[in-house]
N, C-alpha and C positions, 0 to 999 in steps of 0.2 A: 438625334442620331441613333442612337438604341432603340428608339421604338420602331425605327426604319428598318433597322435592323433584322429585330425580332420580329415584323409584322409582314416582311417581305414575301410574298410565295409567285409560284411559277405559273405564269396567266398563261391557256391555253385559245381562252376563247374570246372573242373582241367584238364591240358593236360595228355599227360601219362609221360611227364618227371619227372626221380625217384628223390627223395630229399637225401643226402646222409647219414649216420649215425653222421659224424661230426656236420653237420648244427641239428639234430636234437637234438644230444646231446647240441649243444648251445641254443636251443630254450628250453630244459628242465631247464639247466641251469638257463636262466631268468625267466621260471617259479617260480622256487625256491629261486626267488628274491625277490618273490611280501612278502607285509607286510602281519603281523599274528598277531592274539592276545596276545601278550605276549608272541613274537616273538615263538608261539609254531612250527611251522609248521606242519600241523598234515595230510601233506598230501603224497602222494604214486601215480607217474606214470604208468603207462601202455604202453611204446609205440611199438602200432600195423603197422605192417610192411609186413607181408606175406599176399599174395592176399586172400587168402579163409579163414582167418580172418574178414577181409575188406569187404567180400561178405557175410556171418555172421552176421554181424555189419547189413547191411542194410537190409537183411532178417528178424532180430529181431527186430529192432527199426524204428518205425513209420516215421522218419522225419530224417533216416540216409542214404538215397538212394544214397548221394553222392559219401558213404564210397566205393561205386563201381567205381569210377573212379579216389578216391584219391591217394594220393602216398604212405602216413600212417594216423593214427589218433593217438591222446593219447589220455587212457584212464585217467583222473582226481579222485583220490580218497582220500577218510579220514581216518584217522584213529582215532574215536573223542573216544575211550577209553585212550589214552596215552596225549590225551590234557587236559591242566591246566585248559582251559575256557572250557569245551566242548561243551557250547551250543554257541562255538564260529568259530566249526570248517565248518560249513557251507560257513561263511563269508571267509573263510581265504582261500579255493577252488575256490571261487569265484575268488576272486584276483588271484590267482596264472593263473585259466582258462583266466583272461583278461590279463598277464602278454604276458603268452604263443601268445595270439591272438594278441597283439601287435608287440612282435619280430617276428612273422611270416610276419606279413604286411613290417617291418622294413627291414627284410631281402628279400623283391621282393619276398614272397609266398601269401599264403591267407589261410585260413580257415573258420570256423563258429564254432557258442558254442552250442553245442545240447545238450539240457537238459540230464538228464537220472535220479537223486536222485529228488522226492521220488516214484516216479513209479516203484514199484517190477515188472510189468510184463515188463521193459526197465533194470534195474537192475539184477533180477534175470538169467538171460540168458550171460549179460555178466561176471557176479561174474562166475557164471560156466565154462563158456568157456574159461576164461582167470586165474582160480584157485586162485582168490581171497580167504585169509583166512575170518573166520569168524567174523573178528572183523574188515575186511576194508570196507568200503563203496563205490561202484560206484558213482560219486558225477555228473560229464560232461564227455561229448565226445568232439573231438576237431578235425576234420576230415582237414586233410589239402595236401598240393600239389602246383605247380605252378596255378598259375588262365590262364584258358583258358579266361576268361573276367572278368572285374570288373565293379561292379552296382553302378547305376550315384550316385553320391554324394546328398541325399536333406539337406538342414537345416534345422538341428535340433535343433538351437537354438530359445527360443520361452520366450520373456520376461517376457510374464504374468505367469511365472511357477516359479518367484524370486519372493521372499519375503524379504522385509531388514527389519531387526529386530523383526519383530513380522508378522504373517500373515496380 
């Protein structure tokens, strides 16, 4: 788990080799692993698959150009009207998007986490295109695929950013 951890970086670029629907359903899977507030889970997949989808994807969104050469992407969504915390369900997307982005790394793939909540004009376009109801939210994109290469490792660990016990 720690070397996943520490070895994990953010794939931008992908062979055309397809990922299969099995593997993706096990990477939802541990999505829906990660912790939630009050274990709600308040969150809703997407996962995109069809090429002119994918092409879509990086037409409308700023910083998703990869979506053209990936194998699929999930779409990462909320649904913070059915959660208990709601001003909780941002945090709990989060995790599930780093859940996702770990078992991808785990499994010999890669991806990256593209924002997309709260920017409407990155949100809006995929709620439509992909007939999200009124009450889910676009939250992240998760564009993923085998890595045609992966970005050197720096360290990121940096001591003076620990504080023990008080700043």
């Amino acid at each position: 788990a720690m070397d996943c951890l520490l070895t994990r970086r953010s794939v931008r670029a992908f062979t055309p080799e397809p990922v299969g629907p099995d593997t993706v359903r096990e990477l939802l899977r541990a999505a829906m692993f990660a912790p939630s507030a009050g274990d709600q889970q308040p969150w809703h997949f997407v996962a995109v698959t069809r090429r002119e989808d994918l092409d879509f994807i990086a037409q409308v969104h700023p910083y998703a150009g990869m979506c053209r050469q990936a194998a699929g992407a999930v779409l990462v969504c909320g649904e913070p009207a059915v959660a208990r915390h709601p001003d909780m369900w941002l945090q709990d997307c989060a995790a599930a998007t780093q859940n996702l982005l770990l078992a991808l790394h785990a499994k010999g793939l890669g991806g990256v986490y593209v924002g997309v909540f709260p920017r409407e004009e990155r949100m809006k376009p995929l709620a439509t295109r992909f007939g999200l109801p009124a009450a889910i939210v676009p939250f992240s994109l998760v564009p993923f695929g085998h890595p045609a290469g992966v970005p050197e490792q720096p360290d990121r660990f940096k001591t003076e950013r620990i504080h023990l016990d008080r700043w």
